[in-house]
C-alpha positions, -999 to +999 in steps of 0.1 A: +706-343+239+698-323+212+674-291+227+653-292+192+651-329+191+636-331+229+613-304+222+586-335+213+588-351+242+594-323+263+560-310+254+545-339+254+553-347+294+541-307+298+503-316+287+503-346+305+517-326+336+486-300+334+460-325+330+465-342+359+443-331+389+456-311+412+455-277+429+453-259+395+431-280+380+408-277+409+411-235+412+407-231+377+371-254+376+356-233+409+367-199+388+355-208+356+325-223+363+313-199+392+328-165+371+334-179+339+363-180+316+371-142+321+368-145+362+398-177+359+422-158+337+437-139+361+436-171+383+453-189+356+475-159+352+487-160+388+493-200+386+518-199+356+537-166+369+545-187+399+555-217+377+580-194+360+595-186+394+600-219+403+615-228+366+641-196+371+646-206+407+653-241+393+676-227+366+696-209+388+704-238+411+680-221+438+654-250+438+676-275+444+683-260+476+647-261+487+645-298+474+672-311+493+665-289+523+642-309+548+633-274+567+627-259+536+602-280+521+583-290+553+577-247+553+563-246+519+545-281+528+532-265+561+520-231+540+508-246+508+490-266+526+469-237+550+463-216+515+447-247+503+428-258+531+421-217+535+407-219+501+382-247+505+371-236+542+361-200+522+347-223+494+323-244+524+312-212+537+300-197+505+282-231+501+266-229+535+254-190+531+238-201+497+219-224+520+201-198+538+183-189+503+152-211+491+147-196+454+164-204+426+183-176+416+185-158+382+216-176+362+238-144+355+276-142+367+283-142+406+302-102+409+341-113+398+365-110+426+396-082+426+419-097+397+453-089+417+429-112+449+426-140+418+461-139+402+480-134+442+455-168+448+470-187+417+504-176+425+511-185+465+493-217+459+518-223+431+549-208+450+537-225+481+540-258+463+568-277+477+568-306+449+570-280+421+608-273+432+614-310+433+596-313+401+613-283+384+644-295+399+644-333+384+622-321+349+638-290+332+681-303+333+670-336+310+662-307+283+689-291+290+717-301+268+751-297+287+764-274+260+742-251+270+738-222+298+710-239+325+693-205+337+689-191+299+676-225+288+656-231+316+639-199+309+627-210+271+618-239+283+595-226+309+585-197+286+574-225+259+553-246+288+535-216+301+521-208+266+513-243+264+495-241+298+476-210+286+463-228+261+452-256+278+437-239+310+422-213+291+404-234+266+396-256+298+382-226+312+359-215+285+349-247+277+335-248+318+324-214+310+300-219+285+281-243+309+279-212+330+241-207+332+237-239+344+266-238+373+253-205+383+221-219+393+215-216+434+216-253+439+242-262+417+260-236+428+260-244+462+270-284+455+298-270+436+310-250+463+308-276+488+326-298+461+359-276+458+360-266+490+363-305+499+386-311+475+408-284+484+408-291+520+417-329+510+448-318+485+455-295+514+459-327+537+474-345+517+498-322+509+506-315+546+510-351+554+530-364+522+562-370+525+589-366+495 
């Protein structure tokens, strides 16, 4: 196959990869609608730096060894799963202190959180995502003409999807944003908090209990 000629439908399946819920999708709504579009980037940041790793990993063979390994995958299944459910247990309690208030709070931004604590967040639950090495694994080699060198194509590749996932999330992200105000508010706020801290918790089941 012809690298030039699959770049269409390559980027095609990438958008309708990112669109579909999941953990990013679901980290990237809490960010930008509790911190707006600035408080997600380094979020977003941290999610497609540990996509890259997987895409070299994948490139280099590595990934494959983690796909076909049933120890390895039931580690990152066992970890990616406690970030997650770790992430929506800290999202409930945030939900249950705003509780405690009765008045409506001014709508301004919530105080960001350390950007290395957002973009280290992004990238373990990423890393710690066992289907992303079986995804990388079976995706990337059918763009991957067999004239060519895997890693160095692999690493194009991925290069071209994160910049197609930057765009994406971070027009996602300001678009949730610019509702900001109106999340912000104490009672919103709060449901919002409860909201992605449940689903959270349930991708975190799920992923603990899903098999291959």
């Amino acid at each position: 196959m012809d690298i030039i000629a699959s770049l269409p439908a390559f980027l095609l399946a990438v958008v309708l990869i990112s669109a579909s819920p999941g953990p990013a999708l679901a980290l990237i709504t809490r960010r930008a609608a509790l911190q707006g579009a600035r408080g997600a980037l380094p979020t977003i940041l941290g999610l497609e730096a540990g996509l890259y790793v997987w895409a070299l990993l994948a490139g280099a063979g590595l990934a494959a060894l983690v796909a076909a390994s049933e120890t390895a995958y039931l580690i990152l299944r066992v970890v990616g799963a406690i970030v997650l459910i770790g992430l929506g247990v800290r999202a409930w309690r945030t939900a249950w202190v705003d509780r405690s208030a009765t008045t409506e709070t001014p709508a301004v931004p919530r105080r960001r959180p350390n950007a290395w604590f957002a973009f280290g967040e992004g990238a373990v639950v990423q890393l710690a995502n066992p289907k992303a090495a079986v995804f990388m694994f079976a995706f990337y080699p059918q763009f991957v003409p067999a004239d060519r060198p895997l890693l160095q194509t692999t690493a194009v590749l991925a290069l071209l999807q994160v910049v197609v996932e930057l765009c994406l999330y971070g027009g996602f992200a300001l678009a949730i944003g610019r509702a900001g105000a109106w999340f912000r508010q104490r009672r919103i706020r709060r449901r919002l908090e409860a909201a992605s801290g449940t689903v959270l918790i349930g991708l975190g089941v799920r992923m603990a209990v899903s098999q291959r």
